[in-house]
Backbone as a chain_set.jsonl record, in Angstrom:
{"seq": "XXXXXXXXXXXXXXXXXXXXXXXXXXXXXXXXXXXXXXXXXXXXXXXXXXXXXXXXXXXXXXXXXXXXXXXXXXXXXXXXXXXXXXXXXXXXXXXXXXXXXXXXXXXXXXXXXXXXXXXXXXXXXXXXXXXXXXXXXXXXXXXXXXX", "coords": {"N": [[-197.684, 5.926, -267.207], [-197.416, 4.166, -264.019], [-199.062, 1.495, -262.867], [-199.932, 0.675, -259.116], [-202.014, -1.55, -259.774], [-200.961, -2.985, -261.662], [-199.296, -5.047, -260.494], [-197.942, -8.233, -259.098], [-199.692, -10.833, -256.664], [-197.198, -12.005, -255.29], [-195.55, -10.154, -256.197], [-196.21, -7.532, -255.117], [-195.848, -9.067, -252.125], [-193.148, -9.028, -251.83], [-192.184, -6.594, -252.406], [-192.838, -5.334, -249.893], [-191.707, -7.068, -247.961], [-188.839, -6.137, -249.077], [-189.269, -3.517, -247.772], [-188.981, -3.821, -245.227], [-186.642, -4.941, -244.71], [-185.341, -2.862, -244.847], [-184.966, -1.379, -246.784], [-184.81, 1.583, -249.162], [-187.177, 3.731, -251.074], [-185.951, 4.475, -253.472], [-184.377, 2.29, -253.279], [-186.083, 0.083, -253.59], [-187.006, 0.886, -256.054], [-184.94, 0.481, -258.087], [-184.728, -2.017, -257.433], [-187.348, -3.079, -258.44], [-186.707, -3.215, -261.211], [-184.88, -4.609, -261.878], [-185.012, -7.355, -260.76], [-187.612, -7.609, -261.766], [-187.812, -6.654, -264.215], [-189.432, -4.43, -264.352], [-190.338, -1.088, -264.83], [-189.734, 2.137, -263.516], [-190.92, 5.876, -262.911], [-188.97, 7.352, -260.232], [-191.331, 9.044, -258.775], [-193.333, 7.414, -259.365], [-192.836, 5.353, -258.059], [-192.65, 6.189, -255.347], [-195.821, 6.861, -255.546], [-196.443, 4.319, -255.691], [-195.532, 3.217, -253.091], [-196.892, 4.243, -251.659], [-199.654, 3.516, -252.505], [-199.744, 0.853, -251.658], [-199.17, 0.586, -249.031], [-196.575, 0.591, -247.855], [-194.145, 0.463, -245.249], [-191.842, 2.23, -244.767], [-188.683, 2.171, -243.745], [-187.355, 4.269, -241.38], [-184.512, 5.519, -240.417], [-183.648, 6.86, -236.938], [-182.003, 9.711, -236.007], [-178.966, 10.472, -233.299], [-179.663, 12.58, -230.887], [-176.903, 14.183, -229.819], [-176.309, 14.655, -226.528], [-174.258, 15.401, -225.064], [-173.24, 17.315, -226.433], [-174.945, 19.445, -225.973], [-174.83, 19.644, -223.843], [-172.663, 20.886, -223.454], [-172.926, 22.777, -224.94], [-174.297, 25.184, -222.89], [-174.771, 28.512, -222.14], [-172.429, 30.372, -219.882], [-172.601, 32.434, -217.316], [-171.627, 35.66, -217.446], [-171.732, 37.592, -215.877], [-172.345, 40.561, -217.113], [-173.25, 42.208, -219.313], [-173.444, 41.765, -222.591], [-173.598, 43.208, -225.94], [-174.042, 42.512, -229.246], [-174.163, 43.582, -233.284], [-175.287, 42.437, -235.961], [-173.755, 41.869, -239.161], [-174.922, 42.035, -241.147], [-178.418, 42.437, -241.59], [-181.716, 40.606, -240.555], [-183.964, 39.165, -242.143], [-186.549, 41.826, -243.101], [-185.91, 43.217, -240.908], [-184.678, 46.353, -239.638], [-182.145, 46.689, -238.144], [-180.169, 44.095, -236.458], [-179.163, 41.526, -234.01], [-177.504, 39.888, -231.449], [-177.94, 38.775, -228.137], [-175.759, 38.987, -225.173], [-176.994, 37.91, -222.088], [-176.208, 38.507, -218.55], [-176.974, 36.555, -216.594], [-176.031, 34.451, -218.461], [-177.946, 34.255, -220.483], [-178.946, 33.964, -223.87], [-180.145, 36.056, -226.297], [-182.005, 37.002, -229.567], [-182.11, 39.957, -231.14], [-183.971, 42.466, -232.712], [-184.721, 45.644, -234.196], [-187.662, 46.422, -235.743], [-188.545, 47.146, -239.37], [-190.105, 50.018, -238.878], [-189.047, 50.107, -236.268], [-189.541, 49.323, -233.929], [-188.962, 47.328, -231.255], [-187.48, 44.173, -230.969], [-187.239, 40.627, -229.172], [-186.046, 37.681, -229.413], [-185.915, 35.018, -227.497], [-183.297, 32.515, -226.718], [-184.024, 30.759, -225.195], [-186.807, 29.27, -224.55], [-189.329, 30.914, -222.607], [-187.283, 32.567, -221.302], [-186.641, 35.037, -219.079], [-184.868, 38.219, -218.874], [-183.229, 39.844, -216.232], [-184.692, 42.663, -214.245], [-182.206, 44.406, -214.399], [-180.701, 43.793, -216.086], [-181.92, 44.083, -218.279], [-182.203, 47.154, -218.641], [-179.315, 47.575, -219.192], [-179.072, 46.665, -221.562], [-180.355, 47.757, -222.792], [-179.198, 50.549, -223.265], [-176.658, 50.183, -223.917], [-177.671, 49.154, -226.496], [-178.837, 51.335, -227.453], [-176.322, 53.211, -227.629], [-175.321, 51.718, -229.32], [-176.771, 51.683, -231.696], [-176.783, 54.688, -232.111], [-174.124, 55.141, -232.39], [-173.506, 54.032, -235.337], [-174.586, 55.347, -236.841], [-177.584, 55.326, -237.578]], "CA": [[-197.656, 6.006, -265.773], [-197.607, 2.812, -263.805], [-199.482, 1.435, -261.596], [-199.772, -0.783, -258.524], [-202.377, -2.668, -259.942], [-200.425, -4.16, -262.391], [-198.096, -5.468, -259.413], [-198.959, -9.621, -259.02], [-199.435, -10.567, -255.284], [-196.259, -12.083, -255.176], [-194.301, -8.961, -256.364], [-196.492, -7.018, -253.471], [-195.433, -9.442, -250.718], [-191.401, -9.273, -252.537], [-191.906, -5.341, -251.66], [-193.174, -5.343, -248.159], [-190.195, -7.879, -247.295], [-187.407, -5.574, -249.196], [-189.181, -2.56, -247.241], [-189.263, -4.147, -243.588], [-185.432, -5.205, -244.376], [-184.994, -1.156, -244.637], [-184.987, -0.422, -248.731], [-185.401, 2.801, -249.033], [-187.631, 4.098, -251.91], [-184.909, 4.238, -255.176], [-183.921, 1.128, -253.52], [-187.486, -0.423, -254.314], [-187.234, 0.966, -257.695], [-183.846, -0.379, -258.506], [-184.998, -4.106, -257.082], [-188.568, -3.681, -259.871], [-186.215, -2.943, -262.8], [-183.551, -5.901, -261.857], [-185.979, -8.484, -260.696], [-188.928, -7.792, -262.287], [-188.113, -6.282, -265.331], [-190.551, -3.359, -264.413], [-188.98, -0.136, -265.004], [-190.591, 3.41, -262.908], [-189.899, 6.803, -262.299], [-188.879, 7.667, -258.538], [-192.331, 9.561, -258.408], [-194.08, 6.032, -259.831], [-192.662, 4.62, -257.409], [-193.292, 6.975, -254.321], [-196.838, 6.527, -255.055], [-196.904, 2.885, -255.48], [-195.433, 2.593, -251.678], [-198.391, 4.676, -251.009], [-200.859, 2.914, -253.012], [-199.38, -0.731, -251.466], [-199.068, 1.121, -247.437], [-195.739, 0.078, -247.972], [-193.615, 0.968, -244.527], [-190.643, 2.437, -245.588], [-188.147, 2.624, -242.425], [-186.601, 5.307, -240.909], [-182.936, 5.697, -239.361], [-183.665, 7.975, -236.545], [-180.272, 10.351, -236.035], [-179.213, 10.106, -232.086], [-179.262, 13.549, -230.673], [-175.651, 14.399, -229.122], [-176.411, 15.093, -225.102], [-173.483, 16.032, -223.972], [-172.944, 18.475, -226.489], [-176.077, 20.078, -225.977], [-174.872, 20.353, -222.089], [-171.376, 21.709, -223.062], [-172.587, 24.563, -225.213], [-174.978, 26.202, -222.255], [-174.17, 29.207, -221.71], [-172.45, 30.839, -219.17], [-173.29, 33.534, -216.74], [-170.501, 36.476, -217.139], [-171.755, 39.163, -215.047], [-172.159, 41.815, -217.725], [-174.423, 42.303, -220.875], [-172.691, 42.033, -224.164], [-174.439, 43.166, -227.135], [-173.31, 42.374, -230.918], [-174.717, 43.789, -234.237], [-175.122, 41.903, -237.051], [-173.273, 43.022, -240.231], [-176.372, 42.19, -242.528], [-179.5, 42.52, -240.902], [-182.474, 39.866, -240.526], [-184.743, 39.452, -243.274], [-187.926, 42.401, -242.672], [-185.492, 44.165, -239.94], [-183.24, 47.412, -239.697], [-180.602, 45.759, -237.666], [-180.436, 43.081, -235.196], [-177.507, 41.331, -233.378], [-177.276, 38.917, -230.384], [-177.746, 39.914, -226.571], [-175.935, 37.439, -224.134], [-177.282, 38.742, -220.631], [-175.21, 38.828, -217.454], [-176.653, 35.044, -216.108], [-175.668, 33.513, -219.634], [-179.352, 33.835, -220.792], [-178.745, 34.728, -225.079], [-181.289, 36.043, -227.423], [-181.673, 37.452, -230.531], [-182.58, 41.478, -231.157], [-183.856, 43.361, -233.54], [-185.401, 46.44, -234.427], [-188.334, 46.537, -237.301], [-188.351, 48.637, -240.188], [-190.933, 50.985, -238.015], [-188.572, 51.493, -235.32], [-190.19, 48.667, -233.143], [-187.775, 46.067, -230.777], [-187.827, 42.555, -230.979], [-186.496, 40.389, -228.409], [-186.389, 36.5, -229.195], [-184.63, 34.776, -226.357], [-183.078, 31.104, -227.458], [-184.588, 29.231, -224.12], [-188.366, 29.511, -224.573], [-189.997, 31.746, -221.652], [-186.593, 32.862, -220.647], [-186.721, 36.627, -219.023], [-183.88, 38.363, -218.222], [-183.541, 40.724, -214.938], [-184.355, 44.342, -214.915], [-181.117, 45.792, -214.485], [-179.951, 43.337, -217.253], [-182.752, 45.109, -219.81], [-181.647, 48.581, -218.777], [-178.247, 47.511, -219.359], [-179.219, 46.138, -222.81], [-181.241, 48.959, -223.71], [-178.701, 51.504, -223.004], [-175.995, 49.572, -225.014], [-177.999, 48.792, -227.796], [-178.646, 52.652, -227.902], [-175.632, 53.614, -227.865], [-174.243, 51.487, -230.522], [-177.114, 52.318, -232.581], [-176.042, 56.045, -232.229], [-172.546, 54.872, -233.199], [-173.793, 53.32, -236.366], [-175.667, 56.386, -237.568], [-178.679, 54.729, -237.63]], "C": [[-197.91, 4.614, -265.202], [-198.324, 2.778, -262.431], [-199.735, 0.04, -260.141], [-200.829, -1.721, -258.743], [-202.255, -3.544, -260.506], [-199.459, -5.641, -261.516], [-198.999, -7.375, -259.429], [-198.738, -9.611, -257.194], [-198.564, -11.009, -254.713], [-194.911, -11.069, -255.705], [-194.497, -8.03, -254.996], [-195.73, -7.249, -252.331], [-193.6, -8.606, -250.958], [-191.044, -7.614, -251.846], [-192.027, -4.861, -250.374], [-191.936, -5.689, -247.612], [-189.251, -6.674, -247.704], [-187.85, -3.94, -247.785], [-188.5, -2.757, -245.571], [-187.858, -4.49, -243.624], [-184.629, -3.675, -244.434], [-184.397, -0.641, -245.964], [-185.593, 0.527, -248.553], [-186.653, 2.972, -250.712], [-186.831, 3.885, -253.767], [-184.494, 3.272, -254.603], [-185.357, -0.171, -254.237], [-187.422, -0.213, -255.679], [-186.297, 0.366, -258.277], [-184.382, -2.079, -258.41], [-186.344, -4.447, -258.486], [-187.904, -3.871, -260.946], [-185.271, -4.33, -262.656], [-184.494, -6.894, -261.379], [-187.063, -8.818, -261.549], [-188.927, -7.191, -263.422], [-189.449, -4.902, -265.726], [-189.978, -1.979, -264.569], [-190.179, 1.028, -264.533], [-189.826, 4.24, -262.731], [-190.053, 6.785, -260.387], [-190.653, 8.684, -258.152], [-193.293, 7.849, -258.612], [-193.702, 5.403, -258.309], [-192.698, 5.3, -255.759], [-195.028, 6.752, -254.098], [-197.539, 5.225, -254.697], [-196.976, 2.411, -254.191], [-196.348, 3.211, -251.269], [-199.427, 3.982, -250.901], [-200.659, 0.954, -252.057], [-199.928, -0.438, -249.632], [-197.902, 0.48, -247.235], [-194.855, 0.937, -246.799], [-192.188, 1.09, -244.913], [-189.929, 2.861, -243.76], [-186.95, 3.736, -242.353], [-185.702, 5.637, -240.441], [-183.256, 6.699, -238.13], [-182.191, 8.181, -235.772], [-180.628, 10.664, -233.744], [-178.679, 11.756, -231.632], [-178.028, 13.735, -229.476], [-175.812, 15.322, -227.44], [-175.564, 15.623, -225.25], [-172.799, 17.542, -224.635], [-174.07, 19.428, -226.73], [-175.565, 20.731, -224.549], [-173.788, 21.362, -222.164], [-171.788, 23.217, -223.669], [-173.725, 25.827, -224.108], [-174.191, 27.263, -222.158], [-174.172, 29.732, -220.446], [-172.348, 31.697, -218.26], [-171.646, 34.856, -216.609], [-170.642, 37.668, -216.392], [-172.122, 40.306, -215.85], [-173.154, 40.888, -218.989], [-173.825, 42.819, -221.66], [-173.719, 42.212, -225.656], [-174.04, 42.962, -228.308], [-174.554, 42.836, -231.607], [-174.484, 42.933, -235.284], [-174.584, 42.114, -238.333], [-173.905, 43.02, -241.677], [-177.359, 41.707, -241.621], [-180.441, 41.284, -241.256], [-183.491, 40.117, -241.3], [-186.647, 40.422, -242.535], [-187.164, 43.263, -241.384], [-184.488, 45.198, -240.122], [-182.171, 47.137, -239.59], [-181.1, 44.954, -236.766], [-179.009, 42.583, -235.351], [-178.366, 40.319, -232.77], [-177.406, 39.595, -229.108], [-177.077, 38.634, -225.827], [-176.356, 38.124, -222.853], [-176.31, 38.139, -219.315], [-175.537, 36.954, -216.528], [-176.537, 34.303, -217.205], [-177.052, 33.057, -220.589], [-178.536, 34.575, -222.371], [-180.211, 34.579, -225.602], [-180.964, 36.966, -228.824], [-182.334, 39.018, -230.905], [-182.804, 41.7, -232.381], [-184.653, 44.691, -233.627], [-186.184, 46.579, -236.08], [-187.896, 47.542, -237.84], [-189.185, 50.021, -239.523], [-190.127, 51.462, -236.782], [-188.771, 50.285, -233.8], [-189.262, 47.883, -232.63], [-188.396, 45.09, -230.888], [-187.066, 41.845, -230.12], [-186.958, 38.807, -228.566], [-185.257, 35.739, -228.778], [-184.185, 33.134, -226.815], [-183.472, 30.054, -226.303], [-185.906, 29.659, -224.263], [-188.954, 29.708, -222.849], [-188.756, 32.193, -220.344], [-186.878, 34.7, -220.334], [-185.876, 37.092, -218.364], [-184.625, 39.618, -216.984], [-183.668, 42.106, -215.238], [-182.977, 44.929, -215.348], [-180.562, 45.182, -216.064], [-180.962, 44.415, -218.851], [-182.385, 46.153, -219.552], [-180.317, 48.169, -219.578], [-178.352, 47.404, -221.018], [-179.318, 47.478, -223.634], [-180.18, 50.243, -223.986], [-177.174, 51.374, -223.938], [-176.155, 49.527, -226.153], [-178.489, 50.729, -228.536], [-177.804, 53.332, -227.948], [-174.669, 53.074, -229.233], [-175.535, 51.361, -231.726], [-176.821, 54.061, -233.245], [-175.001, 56.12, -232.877], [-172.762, 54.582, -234.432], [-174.073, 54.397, -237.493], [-176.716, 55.77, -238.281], [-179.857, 55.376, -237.065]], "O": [[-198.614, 3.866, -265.88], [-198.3, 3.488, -261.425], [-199.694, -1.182, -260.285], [-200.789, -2.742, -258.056], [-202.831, -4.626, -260.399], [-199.146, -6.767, -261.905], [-200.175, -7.645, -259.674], [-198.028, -8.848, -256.54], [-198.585, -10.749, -253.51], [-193.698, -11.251, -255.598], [-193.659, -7.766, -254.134], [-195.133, -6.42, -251.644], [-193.113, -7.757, -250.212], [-190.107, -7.343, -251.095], [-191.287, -4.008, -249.883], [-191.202, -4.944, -246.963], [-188.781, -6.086, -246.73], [-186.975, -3.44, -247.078], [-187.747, -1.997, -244.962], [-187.432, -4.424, -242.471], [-183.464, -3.5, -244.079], [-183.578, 0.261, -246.139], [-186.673, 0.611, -247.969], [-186.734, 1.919, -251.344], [-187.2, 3.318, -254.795], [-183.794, 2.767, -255.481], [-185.316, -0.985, -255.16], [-187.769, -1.097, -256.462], [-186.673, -0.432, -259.136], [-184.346, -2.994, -259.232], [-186.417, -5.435, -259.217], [-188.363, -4.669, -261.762], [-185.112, -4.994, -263.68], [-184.731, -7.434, -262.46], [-187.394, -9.928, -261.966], [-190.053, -7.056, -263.901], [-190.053, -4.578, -266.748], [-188.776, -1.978, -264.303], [-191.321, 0.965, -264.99], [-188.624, 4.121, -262.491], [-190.919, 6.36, -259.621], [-190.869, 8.85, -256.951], [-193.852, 7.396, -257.613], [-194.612, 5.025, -257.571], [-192.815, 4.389, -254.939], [-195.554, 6.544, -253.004], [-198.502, 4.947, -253.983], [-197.822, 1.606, -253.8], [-196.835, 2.706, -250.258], [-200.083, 3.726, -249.891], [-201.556, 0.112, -252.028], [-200.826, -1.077, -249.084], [-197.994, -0.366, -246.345], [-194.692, 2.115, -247.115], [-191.491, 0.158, -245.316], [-190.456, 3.549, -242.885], [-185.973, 3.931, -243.075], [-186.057, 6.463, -239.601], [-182.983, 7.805, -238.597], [-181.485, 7.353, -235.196], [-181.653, 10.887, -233.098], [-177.556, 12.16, -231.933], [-178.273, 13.426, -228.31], [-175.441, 16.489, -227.308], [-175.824, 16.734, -225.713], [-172.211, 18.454, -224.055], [-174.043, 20.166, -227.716], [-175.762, 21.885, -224.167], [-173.704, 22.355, -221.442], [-171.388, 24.324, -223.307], [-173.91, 27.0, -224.432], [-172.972, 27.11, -222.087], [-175.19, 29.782, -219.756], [-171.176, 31.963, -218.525], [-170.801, 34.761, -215.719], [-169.815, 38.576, -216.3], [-172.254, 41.292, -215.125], [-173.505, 39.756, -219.32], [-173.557, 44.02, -221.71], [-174.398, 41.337, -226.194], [-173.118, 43.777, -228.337], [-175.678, 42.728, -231.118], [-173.299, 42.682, -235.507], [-175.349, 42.955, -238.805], [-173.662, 43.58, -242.746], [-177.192, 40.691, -240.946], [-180.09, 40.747, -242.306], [-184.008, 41.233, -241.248], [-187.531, 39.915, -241.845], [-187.925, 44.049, -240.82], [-183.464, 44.928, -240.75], [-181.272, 47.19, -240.429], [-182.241, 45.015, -236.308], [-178.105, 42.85, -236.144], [-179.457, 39.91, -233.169], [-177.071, 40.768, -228.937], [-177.599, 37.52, -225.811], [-175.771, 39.2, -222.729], [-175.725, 37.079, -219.535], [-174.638, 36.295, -216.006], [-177.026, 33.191, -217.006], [-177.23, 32.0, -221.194], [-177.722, 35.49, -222.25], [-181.06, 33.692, -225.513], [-179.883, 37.505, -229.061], [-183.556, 38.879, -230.85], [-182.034, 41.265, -233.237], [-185.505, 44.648, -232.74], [-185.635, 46.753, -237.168], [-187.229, 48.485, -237.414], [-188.688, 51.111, -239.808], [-190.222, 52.574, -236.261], [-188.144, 50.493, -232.761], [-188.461, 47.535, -233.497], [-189.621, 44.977, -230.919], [-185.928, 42.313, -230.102], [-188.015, 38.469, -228.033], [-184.129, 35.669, -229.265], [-185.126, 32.574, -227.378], [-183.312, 28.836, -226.388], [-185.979, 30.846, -223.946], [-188.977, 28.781, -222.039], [-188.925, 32.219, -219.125], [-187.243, 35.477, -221.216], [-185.778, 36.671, -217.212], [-185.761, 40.07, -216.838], [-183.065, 42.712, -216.124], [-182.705, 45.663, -216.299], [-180.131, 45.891, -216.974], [-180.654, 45.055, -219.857], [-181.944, 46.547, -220.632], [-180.33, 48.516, -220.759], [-177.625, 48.148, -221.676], [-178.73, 48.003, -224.58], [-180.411, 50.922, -224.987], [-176.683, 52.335, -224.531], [-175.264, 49.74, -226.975], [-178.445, 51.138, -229.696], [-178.151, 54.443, -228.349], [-173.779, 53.627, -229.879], [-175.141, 50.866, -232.782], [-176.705, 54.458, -234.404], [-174.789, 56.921, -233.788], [-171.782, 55.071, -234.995], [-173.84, 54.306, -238.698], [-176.72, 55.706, -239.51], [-180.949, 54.811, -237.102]]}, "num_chains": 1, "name": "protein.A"}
């Protein structure tokens, strides 16, 4: 097992620099074995950038606005329900609800019998008539199902 105290303090600095130029981890290990004749596994060498506080940099990925704006949904007047055609792991069935102002969530009913209602905008609540509407749907095409 190797360790970073064998490292001299000119191999140290040699790793800091390749990190801060944005070597990733197996690129660090590749540069000990070809420079330095040091040879590690990818775990050896995970802990060494530990053991050193070796900043290893990060790419961060640029989240796509505009298609975040295009897929809102939107408001059709009516409450569509879908079933799923393999159920959610721990549930009977479940589906999709989109509600009548374009609000969607996700349904299910436990194995007990119990509803579940998790909506995809956090503390979205749809309108009464839209939950009757739901409810009255989703019981009827449980009926249909023979369920």
């Amino acid at each position: 097992m190797f360790s970073a105290k064998q490292l001299t303090e000119d191999q140290k600095q040699s790793l800091h620099q390749w990190a801060s130029e944005g070597a990733s981890i197996a690129d660090l290990q590749n540069r000990m074995k070809e420079e330095f004749q040091i040879g590690m596994t990818y775990m050896d060498a995970r802990f060494m950038v530990l053991d050193l506080g070796i900043e290893i940099q990060v790419e961060k990925a640029e989240e796509p606005k505009a298609v975040v704006e295009e897929l809102k949904p939107e408001p059709t007047g009516f409450v569509e329900v879908t079933m799923d055609s393999v159920a959610m792991p721990g549930a009977l069935v479940s589906g999709k609800v989109t509600f009548s102002d374009g609000g969607t969530a996700v349904w299910l009913l436990d194995q007990n019998g119990r509803p579940g209602l998790d909506p995809d905008t956090p503390g979205y609540r749809p309108s009464q008539e839209d939950v009757i509407s739901f409810q009255k749907q989703l019981s009827e095409m449980i009926r249909s199902k023979g369920i």
